[in-house]
C-alpha positions in Angstrom: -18.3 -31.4 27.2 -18.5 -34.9 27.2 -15.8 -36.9 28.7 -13.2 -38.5 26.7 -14.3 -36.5 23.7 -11.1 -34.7 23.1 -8.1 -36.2 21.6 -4.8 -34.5 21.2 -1.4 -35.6 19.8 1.9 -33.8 20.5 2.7 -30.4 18.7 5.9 -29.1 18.2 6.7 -29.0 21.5 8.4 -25.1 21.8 7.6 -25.0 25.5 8.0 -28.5 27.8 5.0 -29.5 29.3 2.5 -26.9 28.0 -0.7 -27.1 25.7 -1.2 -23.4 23.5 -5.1 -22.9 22.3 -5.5 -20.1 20.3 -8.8 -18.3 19.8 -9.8 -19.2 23.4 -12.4 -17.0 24.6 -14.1 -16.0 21.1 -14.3 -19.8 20.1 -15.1 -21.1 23.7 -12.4 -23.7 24.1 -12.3 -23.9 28.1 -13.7 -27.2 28.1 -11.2 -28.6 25.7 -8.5 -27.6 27.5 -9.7 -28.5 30.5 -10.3 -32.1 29.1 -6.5 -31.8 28.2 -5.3 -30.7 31.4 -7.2 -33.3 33.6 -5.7 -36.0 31.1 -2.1 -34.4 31.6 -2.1 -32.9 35.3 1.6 -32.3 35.0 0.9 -30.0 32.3 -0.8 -26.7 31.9 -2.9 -25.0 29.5 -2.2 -21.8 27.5 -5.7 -19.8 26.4 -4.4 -17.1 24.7 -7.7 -14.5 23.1 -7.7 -12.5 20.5 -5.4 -9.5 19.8 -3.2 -10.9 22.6 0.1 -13.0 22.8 2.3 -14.3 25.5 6.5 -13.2 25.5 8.5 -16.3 26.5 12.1 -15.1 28.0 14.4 -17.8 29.6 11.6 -20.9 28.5 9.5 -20.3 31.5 9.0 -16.5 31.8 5.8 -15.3 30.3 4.8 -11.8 29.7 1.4 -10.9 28.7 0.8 -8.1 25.6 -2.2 -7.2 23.6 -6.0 -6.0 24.7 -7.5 -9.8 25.5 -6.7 -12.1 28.2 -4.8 -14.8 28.7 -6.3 -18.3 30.8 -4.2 -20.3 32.0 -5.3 -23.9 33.2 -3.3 -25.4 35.6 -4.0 -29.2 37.1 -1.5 -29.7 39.4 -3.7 -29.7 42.2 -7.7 -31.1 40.5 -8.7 -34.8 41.3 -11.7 -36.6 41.3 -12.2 -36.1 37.3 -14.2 -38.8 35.3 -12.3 -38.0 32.5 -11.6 -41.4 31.3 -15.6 -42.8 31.7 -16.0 -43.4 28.1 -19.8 -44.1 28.5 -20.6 -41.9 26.0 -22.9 -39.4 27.3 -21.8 -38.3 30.7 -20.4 -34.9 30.9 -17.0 -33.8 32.3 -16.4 -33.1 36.1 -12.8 -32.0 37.0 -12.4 -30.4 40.4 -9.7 -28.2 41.9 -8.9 -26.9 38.2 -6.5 -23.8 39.0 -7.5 -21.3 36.6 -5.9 -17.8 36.6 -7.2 -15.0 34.4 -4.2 -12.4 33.2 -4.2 -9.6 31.1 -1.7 -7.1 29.9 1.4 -6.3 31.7 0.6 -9.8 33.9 3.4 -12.0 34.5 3.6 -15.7 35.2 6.0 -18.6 35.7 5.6 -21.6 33.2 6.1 -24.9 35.8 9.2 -27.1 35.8 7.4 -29.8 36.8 9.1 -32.8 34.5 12.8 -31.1 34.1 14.8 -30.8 32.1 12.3 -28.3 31.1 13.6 -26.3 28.2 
């Protein structure tokens, strides 16, 4: 939970733009994610729990299956983060951080915000 503590490289880049956690909820990764989305607010996170996975149709229609939830982090619209004080000890404050809970059945839109997107 302290800032700056995360560090990230790209994946293999399946879906434009987007950061997949696995493990989310039972492993308590919010923070993490959150730490990624505040240093890439074009981007969202991806939480997916256990016993749950997300459909991709068209490389921005999601579908939600399985009995866990999907959290989806979205930083579009949070400012005033301190996510780049390196001091060491001072803890993460991000606000605005658009978090939507889904479950099974949900649907969601994965943002084109930097196209070509797929």
């Amino acid at each position: 939970m302290t800032a700056g503590e995360v560090k990230i490289t790209t994946g293999f880049e399946f879906l434009k733009d987007v950061c997949i956690d696995t493990h989310f909820v039972h492993r308590g990764r919010f923070v993490r994610m959150a730490q990624v989305i505040a240093t890439n607010p074009a981007c969202i996170g991806i939480g997916i729990e256990e016993n749950t996975a997300i459909v991709i149709t068209e490389g921005r229609n999601a579908r939600l299956v399985g009995c866990g939830v999907v959290i989806i982090a979205d930083g579009e619209k949070s400012h005033s983060t301190n996510i780049t004080a390196f001091d060491g000890h001072k803890k993460i404050t991000i606000r605005d951080l658009n978090v939507p809970i889904l479950s099974q059945g949900e649907t969601f839109n994965i943002p084109a915000r930097n196209p070509p997107h797929v």
